[in-house]
C-alpha positions, -999 to +999 in steps of 0.1 A: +356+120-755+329+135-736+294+130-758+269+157-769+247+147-746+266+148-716+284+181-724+250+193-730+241+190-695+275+196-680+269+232-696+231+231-687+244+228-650+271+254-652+247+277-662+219+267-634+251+275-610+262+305-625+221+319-622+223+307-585+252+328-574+237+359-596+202+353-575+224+353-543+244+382-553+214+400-563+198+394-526+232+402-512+229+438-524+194+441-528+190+437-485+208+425-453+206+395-441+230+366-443+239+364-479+252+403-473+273+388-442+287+364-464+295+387-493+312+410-471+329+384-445+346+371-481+354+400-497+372+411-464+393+377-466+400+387-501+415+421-487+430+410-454+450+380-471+459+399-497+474+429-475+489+403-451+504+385-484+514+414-500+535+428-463+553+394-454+566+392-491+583+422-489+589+422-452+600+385-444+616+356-460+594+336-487+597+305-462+576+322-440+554+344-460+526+322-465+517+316-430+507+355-430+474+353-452+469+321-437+465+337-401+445+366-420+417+338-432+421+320-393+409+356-379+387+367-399+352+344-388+314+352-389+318+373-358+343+394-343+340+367-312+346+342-329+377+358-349+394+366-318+392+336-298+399+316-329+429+339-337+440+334-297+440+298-302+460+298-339+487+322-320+492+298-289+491+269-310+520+283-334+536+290-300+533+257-285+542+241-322+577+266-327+588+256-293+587+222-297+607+219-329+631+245-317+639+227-282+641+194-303+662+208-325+684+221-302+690+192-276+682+158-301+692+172-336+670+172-365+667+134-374+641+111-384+632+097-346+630+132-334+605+141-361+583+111-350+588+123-318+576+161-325+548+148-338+538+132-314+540+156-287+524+178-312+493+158-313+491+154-277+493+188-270+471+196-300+439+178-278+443+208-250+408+214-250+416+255-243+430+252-286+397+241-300+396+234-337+431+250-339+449+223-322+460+201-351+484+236-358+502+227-332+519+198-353+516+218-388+534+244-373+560+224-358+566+204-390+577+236-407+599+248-381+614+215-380+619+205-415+619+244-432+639+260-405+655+237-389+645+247-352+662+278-357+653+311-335+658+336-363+630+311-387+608+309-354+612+347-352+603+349-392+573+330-384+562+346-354+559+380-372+545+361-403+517+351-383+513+383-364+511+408-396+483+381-404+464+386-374+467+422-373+453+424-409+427+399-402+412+413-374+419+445-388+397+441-411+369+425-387+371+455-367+369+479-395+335+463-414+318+448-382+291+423-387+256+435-388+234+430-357+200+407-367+180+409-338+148+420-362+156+386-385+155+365-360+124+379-342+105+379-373+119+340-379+104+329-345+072+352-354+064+331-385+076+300-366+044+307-343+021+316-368+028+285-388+020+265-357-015+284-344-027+283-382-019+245-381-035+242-348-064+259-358-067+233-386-064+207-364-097+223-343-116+227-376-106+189-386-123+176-352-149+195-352-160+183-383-185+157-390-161+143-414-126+149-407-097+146-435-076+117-424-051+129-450-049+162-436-040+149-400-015+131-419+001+161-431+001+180-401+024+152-384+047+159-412+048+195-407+050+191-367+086+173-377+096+202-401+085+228-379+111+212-350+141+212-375+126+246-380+133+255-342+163+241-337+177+263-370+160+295-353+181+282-319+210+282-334+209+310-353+196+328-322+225+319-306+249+327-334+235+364-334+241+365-294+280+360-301+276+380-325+271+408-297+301+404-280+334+422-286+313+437-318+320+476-320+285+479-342+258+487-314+223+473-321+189+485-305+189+494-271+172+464-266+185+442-289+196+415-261+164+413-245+146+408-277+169+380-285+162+362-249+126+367-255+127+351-289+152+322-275+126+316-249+098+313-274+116+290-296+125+266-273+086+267-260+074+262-296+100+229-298+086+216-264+050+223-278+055+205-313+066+173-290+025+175-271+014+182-309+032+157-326+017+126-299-016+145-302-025+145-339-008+103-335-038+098-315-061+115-337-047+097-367-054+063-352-087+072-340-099+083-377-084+046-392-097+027-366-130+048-365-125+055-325-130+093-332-170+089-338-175+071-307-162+102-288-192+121-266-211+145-286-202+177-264-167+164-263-151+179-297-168+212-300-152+214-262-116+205-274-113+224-305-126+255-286-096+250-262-066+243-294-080+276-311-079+294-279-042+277-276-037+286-317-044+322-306-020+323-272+010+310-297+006+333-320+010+361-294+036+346-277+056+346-312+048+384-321+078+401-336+071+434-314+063+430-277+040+405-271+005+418-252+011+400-214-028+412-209-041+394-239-017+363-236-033+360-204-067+357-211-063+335-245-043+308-222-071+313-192-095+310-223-080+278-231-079+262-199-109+267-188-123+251-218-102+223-211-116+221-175-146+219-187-142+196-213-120+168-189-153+173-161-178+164-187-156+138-197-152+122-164-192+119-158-196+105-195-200+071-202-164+052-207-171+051-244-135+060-264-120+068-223-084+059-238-086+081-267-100+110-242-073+107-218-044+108-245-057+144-262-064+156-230-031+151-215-016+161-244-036+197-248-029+199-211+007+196-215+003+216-246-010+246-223+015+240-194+045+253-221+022+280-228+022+292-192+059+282-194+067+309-218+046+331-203+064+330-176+093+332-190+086+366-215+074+380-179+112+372-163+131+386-195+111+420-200 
């Protein structure tokens, strides 16, 4: 018997769950976004199985009827891409997997060697690479045209137009409720990507300059540098996911919804390349504050340096701007920054060799730091 104390929380958890999925639905209808996707992407497999079901029962043999809703669920994905070329693959696998077991059928007989052999002819020709996740039907299939109907043509024939009423309803139903283009989402992801990263920055140039800089707080920073990349690769992919979600989709976005998208790819994968330069930079400045390195530094050195990572701070933030980002301005933050870094690596080369090791790393790294700067200037500049 289950105790008191564990039902207790058994029901304590059913109810955190139940609260979790009323929060979701709640944001579902309250917006769009992703949780609307989702709702709607399941309550059209809901609809299109159900259809699909409800035709093959009354339309085909029971033996066959399942495979209908199945195909309906197999074509109806997170984009209308994606549903069709996963649907394609499904129907040439069910092709490849009915003409197997119906030639075997018909020139071995249906024994228990041939069914070993079926499947493994299904398997190989399940890894054609052209199938893609849908190449393990290619033995499903086969098995119940084998075993269920026996290789026969009229069963095969059955299952063909099982599989084709769920296809129809499943993309159907795609076609009919598109997904929603999310070009503004992701922009405004990659804006507060950036501004995450120029306030941190800006921290970083407060921390320096300081006559006594938080150790701890460097600390942190190196943490967040790591979060912030799992951070960019998430925006990349979702990037990407909302770029297939533009093709074959009868819902047209902005006019220039595909240009915004390559801008804000471009500026993601600068802000990963940049957390690798800030990640080795605050490193160095985390050793230098234990081994007390940092207060042998010149005196003219980190006013110099910190002027250079706010001017940087400043140039990523523009670079990440949701609307179009000013080309003018980006310009003169990053010339800001480098010749403050020019300055500071001349003064540094006629100063005394006190802490040299420690120089060379942050200015290497701020140099590199400002060279994907440039980068995604560039690249903005090729894409508008």
């Amino acid at each position: 018997m289950i105790s008191l104390s564990k039902w207790g929380g058994m029901t304590g958890q059913l109810r955190a769950a139940a609260a979790a999925r009323g929060r979701y639905v709640r944001r579902a209808v309250a917006k769009p976004g992703l949780e609307r996707d989702d709702l709607l992407l399941n309550g059209k497999c809901v609809v299109a199985a159900m259809v699909a079901w409800v035709l093959a029962r009354y339309l085909l043999p029971p033996t066959v009827s399942t495979f209908a809703p199945f195909t309906a669920l197999v074509a109806l994905q997170a984009t209308v891409y994606r549903s069709a070329r996963d649907c394609t693959q499904y129907l040439l696998a069910m092709a490849a997997g009915t003409t197997l077991a119906a030639t075997l059928a018909a020139t071995v007989g249906i024994h228990g060697w041939s069914f070993g052999l079926l499947t493994l002819l299904g398997l190989w020709a399940g890894r054609v690479r052209r199938l893609g996740q849908q190449g393990a039907q290619v033995a499903i299939v086969g098995f119940f045209a084998f075993s269920s109907g026996q290789g026969r043509i009229d069963y095969v024939g059955y299952l063909a137009a099982a599989v084709t009423i769920g296809a129809l309803c499943g993309l159907g139903a795609q076609l009919v409720l598109a997904p929603a283009r999310h070009a503004g989402h992701r922009r405004q992801a990659v804006a507060h990507l950036c501004t995450g990263m120029s306030q941190r920055i800006s921290a970083l140039a407060d921390t320096l300059d300081s006559s006594e800089p938080d150790g701890e707080r460097v600390r942190q920073w190196h943490r967040d540098w790591r979060r912030l990349s799992a951070d960019c690769r998430d925006i990349q992919n979702s990037i990407d996911e909302e770029v297939e979600n533009g093709r074959l989709n009868p819902r047209r976005g902005a006019a220039d919804v595909n240009d915004a998208l390559a801008r804000a790819r471009e500026v993601a994968d600068m802000g990963e390349r940049s957390l690798d330069h800030l990640r080795s930079m605050t490193r160095a400045v985390d050793h230098a504050l234990e081994t007390g390195e940092i207060e042998r530094l010149p005196g003219s050195f980190r006013p110099g340096f910190s002027s250079a990572l706010r001017a940087a701070a400043q140039a990523i933030e523009e670079l990440g701007r949701a609307d179009r980002t000013d080309i003018d301005r980006l310009e003169c933050l990053i010339g800001e920054a480098e010749t403050e870094l020019d300055r500071v690596q001349h003064e540094a080369a006629s100063a005394a060799p006190q802490a040299q090791t420690l120089r060379g790393a942050l200015l290497t790294d701020a140099g590199r730091l400002l060279a994907e700067l440039r980068a995604g200037q560039r690249a903005l500049a090729s894409v508008s």
